[in-house]
C-alpha positions in Angstrom: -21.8 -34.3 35.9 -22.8 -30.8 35.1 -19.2 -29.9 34.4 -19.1 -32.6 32.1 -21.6 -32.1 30.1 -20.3 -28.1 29.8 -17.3 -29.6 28.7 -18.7 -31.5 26.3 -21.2 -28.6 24.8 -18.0 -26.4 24.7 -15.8 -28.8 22.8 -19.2 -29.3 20.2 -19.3 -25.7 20.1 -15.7 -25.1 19.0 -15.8 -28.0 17.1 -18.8 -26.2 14.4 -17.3 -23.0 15.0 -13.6 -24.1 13.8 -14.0 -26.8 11.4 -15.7 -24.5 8.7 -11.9 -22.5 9.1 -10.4 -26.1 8.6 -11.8 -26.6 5.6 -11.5 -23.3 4.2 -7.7 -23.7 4.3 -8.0 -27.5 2.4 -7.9 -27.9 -1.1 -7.9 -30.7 -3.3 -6.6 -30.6 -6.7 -5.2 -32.4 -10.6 -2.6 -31.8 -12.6 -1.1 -33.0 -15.4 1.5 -32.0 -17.9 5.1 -33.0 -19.5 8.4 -34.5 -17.9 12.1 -34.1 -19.3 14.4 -36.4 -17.3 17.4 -37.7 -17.8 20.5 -38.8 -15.3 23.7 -37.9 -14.0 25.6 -40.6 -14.4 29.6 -41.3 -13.2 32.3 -44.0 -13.5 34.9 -44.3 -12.1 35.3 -40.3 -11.3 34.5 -39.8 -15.0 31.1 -38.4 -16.2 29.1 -39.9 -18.9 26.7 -37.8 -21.4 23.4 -39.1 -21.7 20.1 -37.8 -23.6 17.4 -36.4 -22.1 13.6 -38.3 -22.3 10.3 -37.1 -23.0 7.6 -38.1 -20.7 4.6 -37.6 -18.5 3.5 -36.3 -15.3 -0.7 -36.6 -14.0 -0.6 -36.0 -10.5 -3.1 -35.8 -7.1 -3.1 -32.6 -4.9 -3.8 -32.3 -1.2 -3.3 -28.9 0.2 -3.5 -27.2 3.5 -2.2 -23.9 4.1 -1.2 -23.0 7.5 -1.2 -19.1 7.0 -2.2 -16.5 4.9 1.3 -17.4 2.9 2.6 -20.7 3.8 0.8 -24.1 3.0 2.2 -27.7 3.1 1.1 -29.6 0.2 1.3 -33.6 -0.6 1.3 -34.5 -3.9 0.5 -38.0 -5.7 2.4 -37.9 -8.7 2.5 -40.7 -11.6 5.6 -39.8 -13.4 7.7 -41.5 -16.3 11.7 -40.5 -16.0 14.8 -42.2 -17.7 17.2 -41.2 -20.4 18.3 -42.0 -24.1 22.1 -42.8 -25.4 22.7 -41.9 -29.1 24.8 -43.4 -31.3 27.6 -42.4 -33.4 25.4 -42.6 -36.3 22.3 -40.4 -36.2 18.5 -42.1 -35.2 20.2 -44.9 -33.8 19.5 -44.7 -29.5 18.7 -46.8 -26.6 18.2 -45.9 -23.2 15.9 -46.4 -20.1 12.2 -45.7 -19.5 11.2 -45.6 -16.1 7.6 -45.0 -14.0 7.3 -43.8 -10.5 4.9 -43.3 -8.2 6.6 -39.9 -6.3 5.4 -38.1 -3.3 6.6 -35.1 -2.9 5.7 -33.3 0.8 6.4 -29.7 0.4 6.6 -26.4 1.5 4.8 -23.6 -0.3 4.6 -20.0 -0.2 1.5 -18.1 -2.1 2.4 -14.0 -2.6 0.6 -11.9 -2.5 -1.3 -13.1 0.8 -4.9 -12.7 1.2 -8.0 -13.9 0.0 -8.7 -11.4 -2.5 -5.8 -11.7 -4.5 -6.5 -13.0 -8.2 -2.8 -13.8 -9.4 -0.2 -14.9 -7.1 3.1 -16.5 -7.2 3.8 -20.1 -6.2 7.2 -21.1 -4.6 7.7 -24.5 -3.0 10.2 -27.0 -2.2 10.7 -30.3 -0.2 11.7 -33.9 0.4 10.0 -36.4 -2.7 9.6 -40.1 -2.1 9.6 -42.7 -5.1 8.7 -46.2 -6.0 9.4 -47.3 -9.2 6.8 -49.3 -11.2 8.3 -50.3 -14.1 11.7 -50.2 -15.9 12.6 -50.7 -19.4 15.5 -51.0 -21.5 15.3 -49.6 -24.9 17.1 -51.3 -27.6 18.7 -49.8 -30.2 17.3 -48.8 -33.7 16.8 -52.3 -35.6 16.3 -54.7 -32.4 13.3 -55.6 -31.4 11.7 -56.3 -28.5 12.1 -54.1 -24.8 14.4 -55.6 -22.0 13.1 -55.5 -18.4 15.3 -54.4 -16.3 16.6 -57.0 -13.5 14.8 -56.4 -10.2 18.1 -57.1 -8.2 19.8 -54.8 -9.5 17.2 -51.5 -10.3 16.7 -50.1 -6.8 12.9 -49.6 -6.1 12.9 -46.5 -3.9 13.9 -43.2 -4.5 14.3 -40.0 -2.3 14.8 -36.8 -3.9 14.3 -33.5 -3.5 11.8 -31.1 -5.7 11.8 -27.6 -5.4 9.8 -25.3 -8.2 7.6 -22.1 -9.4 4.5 -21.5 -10.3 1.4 -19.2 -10.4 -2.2 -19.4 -9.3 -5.3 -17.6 -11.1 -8.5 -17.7 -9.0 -9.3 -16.0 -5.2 -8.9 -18.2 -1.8 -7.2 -21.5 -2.5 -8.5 -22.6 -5.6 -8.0 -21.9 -8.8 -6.3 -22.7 -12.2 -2.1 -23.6 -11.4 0.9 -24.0 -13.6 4.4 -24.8 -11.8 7.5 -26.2 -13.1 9.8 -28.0 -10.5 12.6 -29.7 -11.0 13.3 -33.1 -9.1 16.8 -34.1 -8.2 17.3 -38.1 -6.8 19.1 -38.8 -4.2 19.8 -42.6 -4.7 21.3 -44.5 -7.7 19.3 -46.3 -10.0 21.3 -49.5 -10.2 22.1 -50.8 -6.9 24.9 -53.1 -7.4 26.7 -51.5 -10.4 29.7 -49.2 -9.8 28.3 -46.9 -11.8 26.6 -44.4 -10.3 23.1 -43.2 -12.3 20.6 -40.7 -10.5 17.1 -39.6 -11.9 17.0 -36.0 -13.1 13.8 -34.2 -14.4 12.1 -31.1 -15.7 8.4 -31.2 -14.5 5.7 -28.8 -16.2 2.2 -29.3 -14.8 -1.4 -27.6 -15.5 -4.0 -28.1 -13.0 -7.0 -26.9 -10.8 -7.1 -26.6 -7.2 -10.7 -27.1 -5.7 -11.0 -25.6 -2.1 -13.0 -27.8 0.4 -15.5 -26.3 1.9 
């Protein structure tokens, strides 16, 4: 009973003694910023030239860093991809808007190391995880009206891979960020056409990191 009860005050003990360490290596964070995307996009062994798009990005940071360098972070990112076509004559596009809910699991290293440091550099990469929530077809100058695209055939998920820069002003683990990543998908957009179309996109993003305490 007695060794019990040790037990148990010890576990308390280190419990109060480490959690305060725990949450001095969390930190929770926003950003928010502008998307370029487009596709690559193949038929038949021959490539096809698409436009790029200009979108969004506002996305949710959770951050725990597992050295003095290294931290993994998970990111909950609302972000609008797709691409535009132009025509022969100039004005005249079409195209496809597409939002996603990504989550991108990554690795990250912060240099310098140590909580002192002002300005550091930000380098991360990692697997990213998408569903789509919408998908639109643009029409072309003069029609009217936006086509949905059919759910048989626009794949839902998406599994990419993001890998980017950045830097951080502020000491410990917060602070003001700005990275820019770029986010390659694995999978093609259409599942049943023979053409083969996969999301590509710029991502620039401004945020704060806020360290738990």
């Amino acid at each position: 009973m007695r060794t019990t009860r040790t037990a148990g005050l010890l576990t308390a003990a280190m419990w109060f003694t480490v959690s305060p360490c725990l949450a001095q290596m969390m930190s929770l964070g926003v950003k928010g910023g502008l998307t370029v995307s487009n596709v690559t996009a193949e038929a038949s062994g021959t490539s096809i030239d698409t436009d790029n798009r200009t979108g969004y990005n506002v996305v949710g940071v959770l951050a725990m860093e597992v050295s003095p360098i290294v931290a993994i972070e998970i990111d909950g990112q609302l972000v609008s991809k797709g691409f535009r076509i132009s025509g022969s004559t100039e004005g005249i596009t079409s195209g496809l808007d597409l939002l996603y809910l990504d989550f991108p699991v990554l690795a990250r290293v912060t240099v310098p190391a140590g909580p002192d440091r002002l300005l550091a550099a930000r380098l991360f990469a990692g697997p990213s995880f998408g569903f789509r929530i919408t998908c639109d077809i643009v029409p072309f100058e003069g029609q009217t009206g936006t086509g949905v695209c059919d759910p048989q055939q626009a794949r839902s998920l998406d599994v990419g891979v993001m890998a980017g820069a950045g830097v951080k002003v502020g000491r410990g683990a917060g602070g003001l960020i700005l990275d820019v990543a770029v986010d390659y998908g694995m999978f093609d957009i259409d599942e049943t056409s023979s053409l083969s179309v996969k999301n590509r996109a710029l991502v620039v993003s401004l945020g704060y990191l806020f360290p738990i305490i």
